[in-house]
N, CA, C and O atoms as a Maestro MAE file, in Angstrom:
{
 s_m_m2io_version
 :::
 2.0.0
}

f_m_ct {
 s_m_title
 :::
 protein
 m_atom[212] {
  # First column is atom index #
  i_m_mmod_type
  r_m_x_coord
  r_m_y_coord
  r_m_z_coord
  i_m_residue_number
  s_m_chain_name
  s_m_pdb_residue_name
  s_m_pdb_atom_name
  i_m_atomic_number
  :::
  1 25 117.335 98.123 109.091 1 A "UNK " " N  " 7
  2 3 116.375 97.253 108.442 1 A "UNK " " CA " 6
  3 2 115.558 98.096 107.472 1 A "UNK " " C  " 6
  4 15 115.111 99.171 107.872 1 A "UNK " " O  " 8
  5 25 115.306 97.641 106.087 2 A "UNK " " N  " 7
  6 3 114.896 98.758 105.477 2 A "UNK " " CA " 6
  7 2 113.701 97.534 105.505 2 A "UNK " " C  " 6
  8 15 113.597 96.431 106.043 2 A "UNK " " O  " 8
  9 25 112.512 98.739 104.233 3 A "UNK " " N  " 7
  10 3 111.043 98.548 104.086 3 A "UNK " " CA " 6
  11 2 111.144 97.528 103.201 3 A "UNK " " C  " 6
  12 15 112.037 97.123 102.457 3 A "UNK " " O  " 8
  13 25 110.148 97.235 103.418 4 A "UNK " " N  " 7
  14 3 110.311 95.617 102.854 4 A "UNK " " CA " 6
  15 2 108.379 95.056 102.536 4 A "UNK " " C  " 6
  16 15 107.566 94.821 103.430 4 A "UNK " " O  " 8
  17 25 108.132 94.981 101.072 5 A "UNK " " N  " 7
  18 3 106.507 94.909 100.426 5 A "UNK " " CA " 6
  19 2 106.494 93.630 99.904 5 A "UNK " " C  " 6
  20 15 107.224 93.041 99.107 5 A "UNK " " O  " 8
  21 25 105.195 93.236 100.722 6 A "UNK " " N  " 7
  22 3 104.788 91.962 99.743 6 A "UNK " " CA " 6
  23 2 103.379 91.549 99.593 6 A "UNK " " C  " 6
  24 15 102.593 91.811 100.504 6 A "UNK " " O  " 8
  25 25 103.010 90.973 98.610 7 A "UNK " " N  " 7
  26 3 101.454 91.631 98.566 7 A "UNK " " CA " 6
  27 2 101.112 89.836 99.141 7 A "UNK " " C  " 6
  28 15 101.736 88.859 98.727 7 A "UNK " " O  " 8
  29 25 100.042 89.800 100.108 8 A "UNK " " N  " 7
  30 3 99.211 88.773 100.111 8 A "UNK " " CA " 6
  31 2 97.439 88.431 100.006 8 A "UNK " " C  " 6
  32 15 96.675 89.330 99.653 8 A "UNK " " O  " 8
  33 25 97.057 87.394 100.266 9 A "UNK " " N  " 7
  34 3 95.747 87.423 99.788 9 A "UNK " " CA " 6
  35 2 94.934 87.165 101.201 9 A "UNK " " C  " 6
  36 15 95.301 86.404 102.096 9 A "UNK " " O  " 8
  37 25 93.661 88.037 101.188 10 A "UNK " " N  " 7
  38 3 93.091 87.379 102.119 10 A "UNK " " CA " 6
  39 2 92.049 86.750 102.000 10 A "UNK " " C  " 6
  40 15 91.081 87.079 101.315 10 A "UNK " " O  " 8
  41 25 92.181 85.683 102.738 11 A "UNK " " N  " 7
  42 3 91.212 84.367 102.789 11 A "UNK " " CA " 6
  43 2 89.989 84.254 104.521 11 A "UNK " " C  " 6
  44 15 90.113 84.516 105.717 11 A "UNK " " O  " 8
  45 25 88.949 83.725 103.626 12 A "UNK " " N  " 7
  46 3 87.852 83.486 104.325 12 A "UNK " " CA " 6
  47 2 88.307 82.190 105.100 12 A "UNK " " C  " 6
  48 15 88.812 81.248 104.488 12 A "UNK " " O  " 8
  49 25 88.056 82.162 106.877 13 A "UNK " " N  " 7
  50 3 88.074 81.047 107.341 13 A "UNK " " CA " 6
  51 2 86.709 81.187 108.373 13 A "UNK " " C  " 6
  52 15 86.335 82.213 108.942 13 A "UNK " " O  " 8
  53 25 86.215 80.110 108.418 14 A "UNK " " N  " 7
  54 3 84.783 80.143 108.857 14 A "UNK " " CA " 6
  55 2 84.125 81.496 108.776 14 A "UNK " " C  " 6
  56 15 83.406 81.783 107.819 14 A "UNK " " O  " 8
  57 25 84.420 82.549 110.024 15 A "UNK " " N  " 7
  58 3 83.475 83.659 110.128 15 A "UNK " " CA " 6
  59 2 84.903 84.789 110.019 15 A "UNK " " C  " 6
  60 15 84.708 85.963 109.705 15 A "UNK " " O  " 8
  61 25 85.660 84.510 110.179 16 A "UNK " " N  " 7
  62 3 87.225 85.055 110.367 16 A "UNK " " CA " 6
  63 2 87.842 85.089 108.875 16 A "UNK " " C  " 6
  64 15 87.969 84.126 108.119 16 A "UNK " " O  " 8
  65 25 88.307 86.860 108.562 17 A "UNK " " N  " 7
  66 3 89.244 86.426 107.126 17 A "UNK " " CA " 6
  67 2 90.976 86.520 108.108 17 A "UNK " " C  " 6
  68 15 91.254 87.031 109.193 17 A "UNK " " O  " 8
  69 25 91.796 85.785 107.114 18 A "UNK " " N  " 7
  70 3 92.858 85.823 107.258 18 A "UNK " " CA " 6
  71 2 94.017 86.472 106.481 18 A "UNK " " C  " 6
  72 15 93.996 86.645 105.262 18 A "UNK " " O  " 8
  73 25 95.095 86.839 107.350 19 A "UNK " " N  " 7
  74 3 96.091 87.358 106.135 19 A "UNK " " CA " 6
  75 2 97.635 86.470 106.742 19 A "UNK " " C  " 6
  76 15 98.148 86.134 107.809 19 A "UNK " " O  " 8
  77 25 97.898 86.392 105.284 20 A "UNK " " N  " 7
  78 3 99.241 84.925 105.706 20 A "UNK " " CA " 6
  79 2 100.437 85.935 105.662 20 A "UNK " " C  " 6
  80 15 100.530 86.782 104.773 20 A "UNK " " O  " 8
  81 25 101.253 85.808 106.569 21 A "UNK " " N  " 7
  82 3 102.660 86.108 106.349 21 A "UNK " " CA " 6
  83 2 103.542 85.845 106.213 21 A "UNK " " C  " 6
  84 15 104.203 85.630 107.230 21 A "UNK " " O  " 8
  85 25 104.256 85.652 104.760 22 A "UNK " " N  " 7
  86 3 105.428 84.892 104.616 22 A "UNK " " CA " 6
  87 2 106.853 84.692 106.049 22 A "UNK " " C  " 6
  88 15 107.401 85.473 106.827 22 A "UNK " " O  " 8
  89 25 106.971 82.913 105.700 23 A "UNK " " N  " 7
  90 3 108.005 82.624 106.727 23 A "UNK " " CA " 6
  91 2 109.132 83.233 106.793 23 A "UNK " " C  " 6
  92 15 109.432 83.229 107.987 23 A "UNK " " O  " 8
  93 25 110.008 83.806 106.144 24 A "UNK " " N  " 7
  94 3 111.022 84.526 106.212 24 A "UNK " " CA " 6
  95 2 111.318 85.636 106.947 24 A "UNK " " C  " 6
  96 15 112.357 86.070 107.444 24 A "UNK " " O  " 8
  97 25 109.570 86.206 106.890 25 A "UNK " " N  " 7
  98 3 109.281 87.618 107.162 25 A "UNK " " CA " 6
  99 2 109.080 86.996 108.707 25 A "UNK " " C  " 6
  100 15 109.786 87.502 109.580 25 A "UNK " " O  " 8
  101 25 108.444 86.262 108.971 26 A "UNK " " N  " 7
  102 3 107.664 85.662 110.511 26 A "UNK " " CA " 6
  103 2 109.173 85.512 110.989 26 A "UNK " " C  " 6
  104 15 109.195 86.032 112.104 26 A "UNK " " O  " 8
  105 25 110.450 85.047 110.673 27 A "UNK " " N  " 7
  106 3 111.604 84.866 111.257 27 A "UNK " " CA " 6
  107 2 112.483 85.743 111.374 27 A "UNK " " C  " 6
  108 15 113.526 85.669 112.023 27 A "UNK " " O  " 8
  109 25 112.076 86.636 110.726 28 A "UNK " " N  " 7
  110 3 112.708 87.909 110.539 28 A "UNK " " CA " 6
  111 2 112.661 88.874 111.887 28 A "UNK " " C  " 6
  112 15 113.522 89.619 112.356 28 A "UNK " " O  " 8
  113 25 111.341 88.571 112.317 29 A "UNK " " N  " 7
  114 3 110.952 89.620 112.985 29 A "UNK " " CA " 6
  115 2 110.394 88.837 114.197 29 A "UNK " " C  " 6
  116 15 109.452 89.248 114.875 29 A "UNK " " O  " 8
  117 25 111.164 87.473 114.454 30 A "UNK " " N  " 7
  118 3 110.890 86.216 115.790 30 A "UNK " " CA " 6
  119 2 109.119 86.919 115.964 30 A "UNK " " C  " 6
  120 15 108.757 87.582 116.936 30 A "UNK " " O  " 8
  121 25 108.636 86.723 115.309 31 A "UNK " " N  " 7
  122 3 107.272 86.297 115.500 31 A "UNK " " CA " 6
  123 2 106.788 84.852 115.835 31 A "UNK " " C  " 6
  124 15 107.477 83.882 115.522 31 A "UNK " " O  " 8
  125 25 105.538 84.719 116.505 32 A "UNK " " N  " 7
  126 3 105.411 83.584 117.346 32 A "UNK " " CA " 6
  127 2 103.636 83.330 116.762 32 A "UNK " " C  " 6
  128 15 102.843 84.103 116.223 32 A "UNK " " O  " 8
  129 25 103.531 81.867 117.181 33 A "UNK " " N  " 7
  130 3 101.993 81.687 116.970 33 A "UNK " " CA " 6
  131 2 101.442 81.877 118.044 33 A "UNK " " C  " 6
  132 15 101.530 81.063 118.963 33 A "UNK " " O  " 8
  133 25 100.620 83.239 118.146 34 A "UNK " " N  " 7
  134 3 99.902 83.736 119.182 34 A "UNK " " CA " 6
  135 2 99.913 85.288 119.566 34 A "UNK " " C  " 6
  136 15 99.104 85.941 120.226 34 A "UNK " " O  " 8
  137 25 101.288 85.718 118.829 35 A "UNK " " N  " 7
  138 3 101.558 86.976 119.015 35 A "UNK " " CA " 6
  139 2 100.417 87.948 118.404 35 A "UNK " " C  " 6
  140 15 99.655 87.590 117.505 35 A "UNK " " O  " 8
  141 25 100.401 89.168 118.984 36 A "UNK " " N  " 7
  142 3 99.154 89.923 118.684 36 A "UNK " " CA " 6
  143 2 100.298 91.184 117.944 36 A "UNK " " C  " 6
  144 15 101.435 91.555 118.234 36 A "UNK " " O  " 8
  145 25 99.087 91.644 116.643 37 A "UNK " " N  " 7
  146 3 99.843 92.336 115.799 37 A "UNK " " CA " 6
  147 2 98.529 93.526 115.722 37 A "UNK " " C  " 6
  148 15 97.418 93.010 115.844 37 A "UNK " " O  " 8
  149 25 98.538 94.909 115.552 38 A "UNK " " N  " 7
  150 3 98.401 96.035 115.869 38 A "UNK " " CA " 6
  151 2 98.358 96.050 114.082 38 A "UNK " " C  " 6
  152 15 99.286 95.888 113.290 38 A "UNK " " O  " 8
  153 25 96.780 96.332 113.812 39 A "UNK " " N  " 7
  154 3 96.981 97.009 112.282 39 A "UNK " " CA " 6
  155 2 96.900 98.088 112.217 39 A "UNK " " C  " 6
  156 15 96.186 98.392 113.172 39 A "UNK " " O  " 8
  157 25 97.263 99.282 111.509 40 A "UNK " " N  " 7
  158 3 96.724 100.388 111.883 40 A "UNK " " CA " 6
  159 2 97.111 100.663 110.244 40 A "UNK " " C  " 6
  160 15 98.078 100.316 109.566 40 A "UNK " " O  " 8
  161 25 95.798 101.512 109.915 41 A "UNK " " N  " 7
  162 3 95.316 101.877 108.999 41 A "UNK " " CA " 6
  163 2 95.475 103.504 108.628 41 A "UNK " " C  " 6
  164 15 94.744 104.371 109.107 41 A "UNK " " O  " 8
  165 25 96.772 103.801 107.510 42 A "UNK " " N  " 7
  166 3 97.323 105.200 107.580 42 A "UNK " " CA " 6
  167 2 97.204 105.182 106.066 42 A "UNK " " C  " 6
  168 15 97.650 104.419 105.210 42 A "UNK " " O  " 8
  169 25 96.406 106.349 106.019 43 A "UNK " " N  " 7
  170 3 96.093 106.709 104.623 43 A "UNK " " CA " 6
  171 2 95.569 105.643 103.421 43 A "UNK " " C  " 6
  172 15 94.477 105.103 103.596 43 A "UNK " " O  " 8
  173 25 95.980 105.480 102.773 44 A "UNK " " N  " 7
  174 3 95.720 104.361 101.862 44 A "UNK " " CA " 6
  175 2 96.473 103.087 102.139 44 A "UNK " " C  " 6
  176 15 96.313 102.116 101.399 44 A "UNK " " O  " 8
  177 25 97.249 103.048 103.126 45 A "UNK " " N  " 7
  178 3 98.026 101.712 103.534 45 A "UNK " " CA " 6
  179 2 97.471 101.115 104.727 45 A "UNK " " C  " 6
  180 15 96.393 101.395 105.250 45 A "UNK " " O  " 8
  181 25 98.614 99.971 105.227 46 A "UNK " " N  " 7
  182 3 98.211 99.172 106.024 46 A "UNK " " CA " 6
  183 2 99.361 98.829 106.737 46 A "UNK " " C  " 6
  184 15 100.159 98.131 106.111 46 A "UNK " " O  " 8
  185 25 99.717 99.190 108.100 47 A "UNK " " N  " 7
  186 3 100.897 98.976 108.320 47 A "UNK " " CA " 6
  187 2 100.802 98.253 109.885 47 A "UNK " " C  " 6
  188 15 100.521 98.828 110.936 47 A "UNK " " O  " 8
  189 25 101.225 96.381 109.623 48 A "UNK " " N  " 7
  190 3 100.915 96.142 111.068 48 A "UNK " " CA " 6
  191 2 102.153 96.162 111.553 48 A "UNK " " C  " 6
  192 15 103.202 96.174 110.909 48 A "UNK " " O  " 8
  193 25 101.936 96.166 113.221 49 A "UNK " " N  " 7
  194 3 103.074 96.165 114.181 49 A "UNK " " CA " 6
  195 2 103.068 95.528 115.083 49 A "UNK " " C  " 6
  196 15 101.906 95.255 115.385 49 A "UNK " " O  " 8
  197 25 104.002 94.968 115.944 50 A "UNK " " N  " 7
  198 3 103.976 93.908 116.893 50 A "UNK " " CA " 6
  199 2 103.696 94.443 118.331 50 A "UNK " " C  " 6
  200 15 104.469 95.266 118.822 50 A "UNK " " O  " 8
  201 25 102.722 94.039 118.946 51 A "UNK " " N  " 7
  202 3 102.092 94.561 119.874 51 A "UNK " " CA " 6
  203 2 102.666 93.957 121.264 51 A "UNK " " C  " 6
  204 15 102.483 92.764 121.505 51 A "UNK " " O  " 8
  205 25 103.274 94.683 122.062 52 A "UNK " " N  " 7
  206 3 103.876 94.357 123.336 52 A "UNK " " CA " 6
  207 2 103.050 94.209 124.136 52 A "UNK " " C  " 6
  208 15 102.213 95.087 124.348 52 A "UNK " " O  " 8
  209 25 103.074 92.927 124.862 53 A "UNK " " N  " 7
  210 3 102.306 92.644 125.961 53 A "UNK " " CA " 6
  211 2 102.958 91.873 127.088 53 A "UNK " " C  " 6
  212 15 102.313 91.592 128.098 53 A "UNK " " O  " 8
  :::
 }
 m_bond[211] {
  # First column is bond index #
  i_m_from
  i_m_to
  i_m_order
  :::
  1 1 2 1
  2 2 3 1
  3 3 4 2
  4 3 5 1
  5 5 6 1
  6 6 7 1
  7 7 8 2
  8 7 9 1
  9 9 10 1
  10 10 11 1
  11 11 12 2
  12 11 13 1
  13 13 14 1
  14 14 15 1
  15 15 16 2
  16 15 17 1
  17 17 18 1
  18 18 19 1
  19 19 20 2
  20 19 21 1
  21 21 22 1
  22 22 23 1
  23 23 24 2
  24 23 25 1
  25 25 26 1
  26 26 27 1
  27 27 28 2
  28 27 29 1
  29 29 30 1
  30 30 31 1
  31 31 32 2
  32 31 33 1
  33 33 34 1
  34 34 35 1
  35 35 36 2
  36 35 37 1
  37 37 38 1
  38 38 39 1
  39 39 40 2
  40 39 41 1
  41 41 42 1
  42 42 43 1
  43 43 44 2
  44 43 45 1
  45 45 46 1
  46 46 47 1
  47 47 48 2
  48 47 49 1
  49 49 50 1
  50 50 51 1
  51 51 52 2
  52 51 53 1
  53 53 54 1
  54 54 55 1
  55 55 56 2
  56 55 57 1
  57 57 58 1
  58 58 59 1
  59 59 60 2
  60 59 61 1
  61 61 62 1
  62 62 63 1
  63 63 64 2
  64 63 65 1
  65 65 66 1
  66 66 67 1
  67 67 68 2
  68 67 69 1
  69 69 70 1
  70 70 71 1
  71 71 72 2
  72 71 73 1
  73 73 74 1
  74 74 75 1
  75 75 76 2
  76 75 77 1
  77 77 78 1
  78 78 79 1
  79 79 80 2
  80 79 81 1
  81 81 82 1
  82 82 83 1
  83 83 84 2
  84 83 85 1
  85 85 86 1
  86 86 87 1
  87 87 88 2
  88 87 89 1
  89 89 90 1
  90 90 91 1
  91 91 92 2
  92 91 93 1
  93 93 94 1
  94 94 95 1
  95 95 96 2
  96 95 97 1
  97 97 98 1
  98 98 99 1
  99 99 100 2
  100 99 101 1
  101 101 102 1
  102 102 103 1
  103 103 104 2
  104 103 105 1
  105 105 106 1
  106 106 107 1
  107 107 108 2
  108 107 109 1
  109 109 110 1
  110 110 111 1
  111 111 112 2
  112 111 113 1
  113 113 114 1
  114 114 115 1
  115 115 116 2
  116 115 117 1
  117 117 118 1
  118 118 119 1
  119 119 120 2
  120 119 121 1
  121 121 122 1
  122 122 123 1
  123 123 124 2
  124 123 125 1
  125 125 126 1
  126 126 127 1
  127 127 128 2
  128 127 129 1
  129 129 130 1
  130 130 131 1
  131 131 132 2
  132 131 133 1
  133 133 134 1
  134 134 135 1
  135 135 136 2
  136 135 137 1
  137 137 138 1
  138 138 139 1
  139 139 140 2
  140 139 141 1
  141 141 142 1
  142 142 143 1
  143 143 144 2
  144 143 145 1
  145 145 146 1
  146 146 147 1
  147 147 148 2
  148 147 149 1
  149 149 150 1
  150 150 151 1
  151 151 152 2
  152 151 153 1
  153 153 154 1
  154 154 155 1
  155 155 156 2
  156 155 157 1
  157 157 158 1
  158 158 159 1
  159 159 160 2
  160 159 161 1
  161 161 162 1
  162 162 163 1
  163 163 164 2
  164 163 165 1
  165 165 166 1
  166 166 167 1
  167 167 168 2
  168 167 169 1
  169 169 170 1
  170 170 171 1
  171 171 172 2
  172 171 173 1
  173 173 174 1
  174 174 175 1
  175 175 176 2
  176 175 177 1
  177 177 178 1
  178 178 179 1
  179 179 180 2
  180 179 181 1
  181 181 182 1
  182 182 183 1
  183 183 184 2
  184 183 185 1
  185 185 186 1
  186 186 187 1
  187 187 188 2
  188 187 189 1
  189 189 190 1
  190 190 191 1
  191 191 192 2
  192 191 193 1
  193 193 194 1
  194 194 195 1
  195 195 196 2
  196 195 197 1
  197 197 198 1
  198 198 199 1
  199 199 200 2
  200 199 201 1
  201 201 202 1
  202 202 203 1
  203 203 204 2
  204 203 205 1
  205 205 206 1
  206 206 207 1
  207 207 208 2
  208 207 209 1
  209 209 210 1
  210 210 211 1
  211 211 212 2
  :::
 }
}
């Protein structure tokens, strides 16, 4: 699976901002509504990961 960039926007929801992730990408990687994702913040990037629980 190679690297794979896509820029999105983040949006204000009530007190919470959000960041959207394209559907392709959400199926790509059987992501679920509820799943907890791990941002971690390396150097000038942003690289989240799917957090096992």
């Amino acid at each position: 699976m190679g690297k794979r960039k896509f820029d999105v926007k983040l949006r204000k929801v009530g007190n919470s901002y959000v960041v959207t992730i394209p559907k392709d990408t959400v199926d790509r990687f059987n992501l679920k509504e509820g799943d907890y994702l791990a941002i971690n913040f390396d150097s000038d990037e942003i690289k989240p990961s799917k957090e096992l629980k």
